[in-house]
C-alpha positions as CSV (number, residue, x, y, z in Angstrom):
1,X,110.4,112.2,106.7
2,X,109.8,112.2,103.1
3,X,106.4,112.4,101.6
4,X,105.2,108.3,100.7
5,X,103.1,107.4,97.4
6,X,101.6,104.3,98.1
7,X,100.9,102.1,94.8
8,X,98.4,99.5,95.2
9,X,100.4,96.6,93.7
10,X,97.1,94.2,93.6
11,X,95.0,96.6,91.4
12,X,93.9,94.3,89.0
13,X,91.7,97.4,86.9
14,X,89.4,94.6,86.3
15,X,91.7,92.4,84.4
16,X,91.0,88.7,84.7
17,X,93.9,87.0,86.8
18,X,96.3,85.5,84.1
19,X,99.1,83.3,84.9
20,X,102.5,84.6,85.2
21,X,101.5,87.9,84.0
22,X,101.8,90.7,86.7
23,X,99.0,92.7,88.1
24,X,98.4,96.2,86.9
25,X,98.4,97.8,89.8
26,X,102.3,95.9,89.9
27,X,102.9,96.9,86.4
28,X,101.8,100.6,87.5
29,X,104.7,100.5,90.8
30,X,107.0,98.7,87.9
31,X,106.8,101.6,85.5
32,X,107.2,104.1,88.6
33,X,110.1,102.7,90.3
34,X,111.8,102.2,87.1
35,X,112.2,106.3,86.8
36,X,114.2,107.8,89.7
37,X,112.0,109.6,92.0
38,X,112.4,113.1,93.3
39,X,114.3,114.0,96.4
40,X,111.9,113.8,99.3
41,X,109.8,111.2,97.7
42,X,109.0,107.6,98.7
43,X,107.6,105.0,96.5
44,X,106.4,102.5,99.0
45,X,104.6,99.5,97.4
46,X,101.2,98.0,99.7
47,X,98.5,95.0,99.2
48,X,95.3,97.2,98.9
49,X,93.5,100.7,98.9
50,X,90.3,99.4,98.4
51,X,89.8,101.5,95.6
52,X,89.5,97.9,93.4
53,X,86.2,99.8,91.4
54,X,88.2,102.2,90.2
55,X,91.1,100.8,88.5
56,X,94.9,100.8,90.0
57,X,94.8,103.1,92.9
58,X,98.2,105.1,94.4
59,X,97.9,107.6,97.0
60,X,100.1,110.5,98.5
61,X,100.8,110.8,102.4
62,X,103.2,113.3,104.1
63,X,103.5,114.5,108.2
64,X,100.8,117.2,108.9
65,X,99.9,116.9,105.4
66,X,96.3,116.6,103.6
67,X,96.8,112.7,102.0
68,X,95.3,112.0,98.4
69,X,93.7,108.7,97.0
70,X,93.6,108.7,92.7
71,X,92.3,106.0,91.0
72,X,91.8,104.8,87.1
73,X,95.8,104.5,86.4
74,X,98.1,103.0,84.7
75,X,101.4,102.2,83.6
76,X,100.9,104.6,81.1
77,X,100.8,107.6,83.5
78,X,104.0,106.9,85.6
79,X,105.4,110.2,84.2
80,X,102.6,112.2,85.2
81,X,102.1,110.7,88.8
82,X,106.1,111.0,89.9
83,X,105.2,115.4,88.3
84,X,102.1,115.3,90.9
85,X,103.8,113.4,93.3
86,X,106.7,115.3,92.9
87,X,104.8,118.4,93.6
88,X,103.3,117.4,96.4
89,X,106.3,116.8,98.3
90,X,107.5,119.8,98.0
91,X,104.4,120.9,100.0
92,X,104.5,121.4,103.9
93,X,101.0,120.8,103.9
94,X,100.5,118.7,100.5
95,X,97.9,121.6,99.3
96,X,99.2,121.6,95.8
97,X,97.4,124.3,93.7
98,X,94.8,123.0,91.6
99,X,95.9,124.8,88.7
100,X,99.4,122.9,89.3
101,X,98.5,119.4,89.2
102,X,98.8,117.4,86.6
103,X,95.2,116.7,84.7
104,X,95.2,113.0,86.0
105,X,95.6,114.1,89.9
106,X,92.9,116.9,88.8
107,X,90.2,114.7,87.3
108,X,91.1,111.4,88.9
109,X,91.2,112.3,92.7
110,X,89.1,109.8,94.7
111,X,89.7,110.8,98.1
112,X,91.4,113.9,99.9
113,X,92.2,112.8,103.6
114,X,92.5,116.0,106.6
115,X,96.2,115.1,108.1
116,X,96.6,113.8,111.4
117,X,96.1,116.6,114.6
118,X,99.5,116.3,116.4
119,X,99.4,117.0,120.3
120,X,99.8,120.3,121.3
C-alpha cells in the first residue's frame, strides 16, 4: 500500500470565505496534484485535520509507519511537500532523517503520530 498525504482541502488559513474563489487548503491539493507524484505516493484529498489555527494542514500516513501532521502551507510549497513526502515513502517506517527533510517539514511539523501496533 502506498504511503497517503492527506491535504486538508477546507483549510481556509484564515481567509474570509469568498464566493467562487477556492479554499486554500483546495488551492494547496490543486498545486500538488497538478505535479505528478512519486511512485509509492498517494495524494488523497479529506474535509478536515483540525489543524484550522495553523493554516492549510496535509499530513503523511503509511502501514507500520510513524504519521506526520504540518501546518502553515501553501500553494506556494507544493514542490517542497511532494520532496518530503516523497521521502517519506520511501521509508519502511516513515523515520525520515531530520537532516533530510525539507526545511518546511523541519520547522512546520505539528504533530508526529506512533504507527498502529499490528497483532502479533
Amino acid at each position: 500500500m502506498p504511503a497517503r498525504l492527506h491535504v486538508c482541502v477546507t483549510c481556509r488559513a484564515g481567509e474570509a470565505a469568498v464566493e467562487g474563489r477556492p479554499a486554500a487548503g483546495a488551492r494547496l491539493y490543486a498545486a500538488l496534484t497538478a505535479q505528478t507524484p512519486q511512485p509509492g505516493l498517494r495524494i488523497v484529498p479529506v474535509e478536515c485535520l483540525s489543524a484550522c489555527a495553523t493554516g492549510c494542514a496535509v499530513a503523511l500516513s503509511a502501514p507500520g509507519a510513524w504519521s506526520y501532521v504540518y501546518g502553515r502551507l501553501t500553494d506556494a510549497d507544493a514542490a517542497a511537500i511532494l520532496e518530503g513526502a516523497a521521502r517519506y515513502a520511501a521509508t519502511t517506517d516513515g523515520l525520515v532523517p531530520w537532516r533530510d527533510r525539507p526545511e518546511i517539514f523541519r520547522k512546520q511539523s505539528l504533530a508526529r503520530i506512533p504507527p498502529l501496533e499490528t497483532a502479533p
